[in-house]
N, C-alpha and C positions, 0 to 999 in steps of 0.2 A: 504494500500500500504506500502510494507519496506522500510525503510528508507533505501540510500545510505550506502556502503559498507566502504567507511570511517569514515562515522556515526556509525557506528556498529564496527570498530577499537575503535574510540576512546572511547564509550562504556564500551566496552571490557578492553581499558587501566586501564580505570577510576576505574572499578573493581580492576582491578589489584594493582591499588594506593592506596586501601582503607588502612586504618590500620590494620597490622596483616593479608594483605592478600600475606601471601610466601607460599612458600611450602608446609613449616609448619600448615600453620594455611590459607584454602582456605576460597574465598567468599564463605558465606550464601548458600545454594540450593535456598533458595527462593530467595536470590537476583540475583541469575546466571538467574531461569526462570524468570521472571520478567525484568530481561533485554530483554531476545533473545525473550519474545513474545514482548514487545514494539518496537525494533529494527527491527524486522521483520514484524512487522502489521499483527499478528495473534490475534486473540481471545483468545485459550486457549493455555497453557505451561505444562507441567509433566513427571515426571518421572516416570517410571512404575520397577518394579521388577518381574521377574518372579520366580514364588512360588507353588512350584505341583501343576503344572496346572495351573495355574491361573496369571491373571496379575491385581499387587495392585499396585496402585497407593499411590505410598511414598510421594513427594512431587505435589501441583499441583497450577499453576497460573491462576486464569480465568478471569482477569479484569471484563469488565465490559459485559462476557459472561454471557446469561442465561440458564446457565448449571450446575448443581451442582454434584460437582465431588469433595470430599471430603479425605484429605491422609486415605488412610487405605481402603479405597472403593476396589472391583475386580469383575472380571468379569475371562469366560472360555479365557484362554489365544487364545484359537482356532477361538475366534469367534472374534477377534485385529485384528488391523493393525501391530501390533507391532511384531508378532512373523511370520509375513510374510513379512515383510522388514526383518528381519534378516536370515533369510529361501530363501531370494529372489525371493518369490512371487511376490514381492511389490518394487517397488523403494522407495528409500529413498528421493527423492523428486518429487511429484505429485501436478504442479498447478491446475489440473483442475481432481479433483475425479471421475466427472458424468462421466466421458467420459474414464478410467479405467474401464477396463473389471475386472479384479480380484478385486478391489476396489467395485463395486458394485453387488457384491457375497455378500456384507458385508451389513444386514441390516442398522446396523448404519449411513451408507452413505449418507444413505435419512432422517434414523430419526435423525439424530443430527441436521443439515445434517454437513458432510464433507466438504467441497470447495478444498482447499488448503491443503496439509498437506507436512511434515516434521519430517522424523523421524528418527535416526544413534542407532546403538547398544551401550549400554556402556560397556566394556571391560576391567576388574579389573587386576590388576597385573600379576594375573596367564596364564591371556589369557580368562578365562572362562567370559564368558556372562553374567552381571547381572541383565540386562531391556535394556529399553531405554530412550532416550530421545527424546520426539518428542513436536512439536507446531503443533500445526491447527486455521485455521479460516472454517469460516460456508461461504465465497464466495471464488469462485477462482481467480487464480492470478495468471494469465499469464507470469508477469514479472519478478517470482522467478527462478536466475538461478544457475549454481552449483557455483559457488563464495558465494550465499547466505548458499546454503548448507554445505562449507566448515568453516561458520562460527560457523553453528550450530555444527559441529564435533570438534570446538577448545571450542564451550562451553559443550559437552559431555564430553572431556577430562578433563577440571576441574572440572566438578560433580563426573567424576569416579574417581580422586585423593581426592578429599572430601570421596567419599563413602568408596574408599580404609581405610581412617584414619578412618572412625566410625567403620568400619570393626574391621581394626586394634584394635582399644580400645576395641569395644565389647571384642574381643579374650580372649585381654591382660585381663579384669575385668572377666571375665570367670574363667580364670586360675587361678588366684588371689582369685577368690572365692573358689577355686576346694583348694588350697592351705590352707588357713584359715581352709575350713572344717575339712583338715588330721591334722591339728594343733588343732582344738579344738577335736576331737574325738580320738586320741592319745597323746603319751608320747613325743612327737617332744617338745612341751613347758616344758621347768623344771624351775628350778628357782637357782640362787647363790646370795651370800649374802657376801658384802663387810662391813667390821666392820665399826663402829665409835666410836671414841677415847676420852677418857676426858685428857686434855692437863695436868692437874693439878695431877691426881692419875694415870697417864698411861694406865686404865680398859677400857675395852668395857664396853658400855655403852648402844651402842645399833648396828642396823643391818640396811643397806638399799638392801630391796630385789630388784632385777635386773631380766627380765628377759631374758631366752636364749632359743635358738632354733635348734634344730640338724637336719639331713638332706642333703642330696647333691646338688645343692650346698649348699656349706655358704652364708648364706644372714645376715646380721647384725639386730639388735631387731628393730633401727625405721624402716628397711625397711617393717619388717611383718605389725608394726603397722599402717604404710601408708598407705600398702596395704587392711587391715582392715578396716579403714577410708575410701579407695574407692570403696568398696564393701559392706561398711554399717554393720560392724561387729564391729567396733571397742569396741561397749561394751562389746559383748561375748568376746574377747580376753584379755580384761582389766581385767574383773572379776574370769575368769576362771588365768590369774596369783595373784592376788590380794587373790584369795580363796587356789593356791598352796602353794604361801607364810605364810599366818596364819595357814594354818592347822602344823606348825612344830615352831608357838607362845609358845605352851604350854611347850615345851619341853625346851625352855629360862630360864634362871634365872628371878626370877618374877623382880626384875630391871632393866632389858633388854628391851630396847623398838626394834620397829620394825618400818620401813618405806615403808610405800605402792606407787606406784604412780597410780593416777587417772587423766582422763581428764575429763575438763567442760562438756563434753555429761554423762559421766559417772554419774556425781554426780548429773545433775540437773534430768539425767530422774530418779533418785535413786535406781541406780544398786550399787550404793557404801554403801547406807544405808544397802541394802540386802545381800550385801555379808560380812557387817560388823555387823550382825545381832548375839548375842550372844556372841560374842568378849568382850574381858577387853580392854575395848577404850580407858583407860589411859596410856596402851603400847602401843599404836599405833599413828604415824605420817603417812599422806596423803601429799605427794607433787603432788601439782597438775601441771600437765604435758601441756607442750605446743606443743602436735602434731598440735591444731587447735587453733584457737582465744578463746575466750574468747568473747562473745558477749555481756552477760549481767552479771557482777558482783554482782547485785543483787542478781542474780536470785543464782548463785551460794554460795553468801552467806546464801541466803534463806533457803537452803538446806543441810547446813554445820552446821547450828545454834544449831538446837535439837542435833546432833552428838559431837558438841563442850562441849555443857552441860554436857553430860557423860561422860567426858575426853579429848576424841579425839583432836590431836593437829595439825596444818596445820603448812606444810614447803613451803617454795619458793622456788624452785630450781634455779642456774643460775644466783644471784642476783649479779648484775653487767653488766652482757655479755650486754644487754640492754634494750631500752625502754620498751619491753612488760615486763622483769622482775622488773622494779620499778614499773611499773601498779600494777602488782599481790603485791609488797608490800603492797603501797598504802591502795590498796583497800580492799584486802582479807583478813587485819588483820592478819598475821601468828606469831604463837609464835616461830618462830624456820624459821631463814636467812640463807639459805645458799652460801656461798663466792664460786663465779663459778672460775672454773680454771684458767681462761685469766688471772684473780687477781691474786690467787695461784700461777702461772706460775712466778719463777725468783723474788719472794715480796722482795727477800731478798740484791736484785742487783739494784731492780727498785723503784727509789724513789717515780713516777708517782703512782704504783700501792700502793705500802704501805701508801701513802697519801689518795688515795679511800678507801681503808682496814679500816684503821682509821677513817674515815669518817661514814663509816657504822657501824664500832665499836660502835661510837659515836649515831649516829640511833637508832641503837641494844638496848643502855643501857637507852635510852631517851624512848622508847615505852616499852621498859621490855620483849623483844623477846631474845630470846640463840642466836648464833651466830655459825654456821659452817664451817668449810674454806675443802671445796672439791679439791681434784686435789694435794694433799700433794706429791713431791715425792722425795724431798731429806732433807735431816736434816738438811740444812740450812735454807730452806722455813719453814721446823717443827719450829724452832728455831726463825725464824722471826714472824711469828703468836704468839706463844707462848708470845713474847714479846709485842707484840699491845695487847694482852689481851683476845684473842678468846681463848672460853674455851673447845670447838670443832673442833674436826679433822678428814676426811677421804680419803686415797689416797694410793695409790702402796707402799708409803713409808711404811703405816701403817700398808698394808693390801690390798692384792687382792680381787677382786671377788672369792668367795671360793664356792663349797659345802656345805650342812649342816652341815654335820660332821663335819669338819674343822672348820666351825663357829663356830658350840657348843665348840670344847675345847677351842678354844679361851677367851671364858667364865669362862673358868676351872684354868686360870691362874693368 
């Protein structure tokens, strides 16, 4: 028997209150069924999708039914209840099936059997049809009336604004992958190279490769590489700029180092190994990138260890902005700090900052790591760094993001 109709409001509330249940971000599918078949004293709950032809069952509740109806299960959508309630063969609410003339057209009537049923179309944004949502019990029940029905239509409308958003993202990671593809199998990815400065002889010294993306629209570098993260590419898009970058090493002054960035997935699965495979690892710096956490610093030192041996040197990007960049100090040993901009920004005005600056200096010179001050962009900031002691510098003051050719002469001077 269903519970009362206020019983099944406040239900419904209680859904509603949960955390993270707005608009945004709807209840569960399993929790919506699982409510409206307890609310309503049915047996089983599901949602069906129709699929050429056929009706799959996506989500499905069956308490303590001896039925087994499993997500992904289908059947001829012809031989349903489901696509004759929407067809209006079928009411959308039937307490008593045996006694449904069109209802028992349907073997399953008898072999389940059917009793009661309940079932509304869902209705996605566009208008178009995507299933349904229906409950059933195996006995009838007389006392379902269209108030109960209306309840089950305000819990199909939140399953179709749920289904709407997996929709939606499927698309969105769709396109997102269609996009990465034309990135990695064409020239869309190039790379520019922003100098770095020794404060002491004015020379480059060395280069941080950056990379950049062409295309209509403009999209900025982290957004590709977000998007590469959520579609599970992010190491092909790493490696394949990481391998643009060194192939234009050789053409450097051999004192010329070079800076790669890599992220934690990169290096532990050892895509960074491979694409630094025959490389002179003593010119090259690896800052490792914070698009994603950092899970296991072991594990990433694990795998840095043999590469350090050879030379290879580890930078910290960012070292200041906050906690996750003293982590990466900390623990991943780097010979080479980089001063994130916030610092850089006004050192030369701000006693706060040049007091950090100092601080780190201080760090720097106590573990035996070089020091970088990122974000340079006027010669009074040059000017203040120079004076704390940092022997590294790179920023607009110094030096845009450039081309290769641009970089190389840089070299030449």
């Amino acid at each position: 028997m269903h519970t009362p109709l206020a019983d099944v409001a406040d239900g419904l509330a209680g859904l509603s209150a949960l955390p993270g249940a707005t608009p945004a971000h709807r209840p569960p599918l399993a929790r919506l069924l699982q409510a409206i078949r307890r609310h309503m004293g049915m047996d089983v709950a599901f949602i069906s999708e129709f699929e050429r032809g056929r009706r799959v069952f996506r989500h499905v509740d069956i308490g303590e039914a001896r039925l087994l109806i499993r997500p992904g299960d289908g059947d001829p959508l012809e031989e349903s209840y489901c696509v004759r309630v929407v067809d209006g063969r079928l009411p959308e609410l039937i307490p008593d099936a045996s006694v449904n003339a069109e209802a028992l057209t349907l073997p399953v009537t008898r072999a389940v059997p059917v009793g009661a049923h309940m079932s509304v179309p869902i209705r996605l944004a566009d208008g178009r049809i995507y299933g349904t949502f229906c409950c059933f019990s195996h006995a009838p029940d007389l006392t379902l009336t269209t108030r109960d029905l209306h309840v089950v239509r305000v819990f199909a409308d939140l399953a179709a604004a749920q289904i709407q958003e997996d929709l939606n993202a499927s698309e969105a990671r769709r396109m997102a992958a269609q996009r990465i593809d034309a990135a990695l199998q064409s020239d869309q990815l190039h790379m520019v190279f922003q100098p770095i400065v020794d404060l002491h002889t004015s020379r480059v010294v060395g280069f941080e490769s950056l990379a950049r993306f062409s295309g209509d629209p403009y999209r900025t570098p982290d957004l590709w590489f977000s998007e590469a993260g959520l579609v599970g590419r992010t190491v092909e898009l790493e490696s394949k700029a990481i391998r643009l970058a060194l192939a234009r090493l050789g053409e450097l002054p051999a004192d010329v180092y070079l800076t790669v960035n890599a992220s934690p997935e990169l290096i532990i699965q050892g895509a960074l190994a491979e694409a630094l495979r025959g490389q002179p690892l003593e010119r090259i710096v690896v800052e490792v990138t914070e698009h994603q956490a950092i899970a296991s610093y072991a594990a990433v030192a694990e795998a840095m260890a043999p590469l350090q041996r050879e030379g290879l040197r580890i930078a910290v990007d960012d070292a200041g902005a906050g906690y996750a960049s003293f982590r990466h100090v900390l623990d991943l040993h780097p010979q080479i700090i980089k001063l994130d901009i916030s610092i850089t920004h006004a050192i030369d005005v701000d006693r706060s900052r040049r007091a950090l600056a100092a601080a780190l200096c201080g760090f720097a010179r106590e573990t035996g790591c070089g020091l970088v001050a990122e974000g340079v962009e006027t010669q009074a900031e040059l000017d203040a760094v120079r004076t704390l002691g940092i022997g590294r510098a790179q920023g607009y003051h110094l030096g845009r993001p450039m081309n290769f050719q641009d970089a190389k002469a840089c070299t030449a001077h």
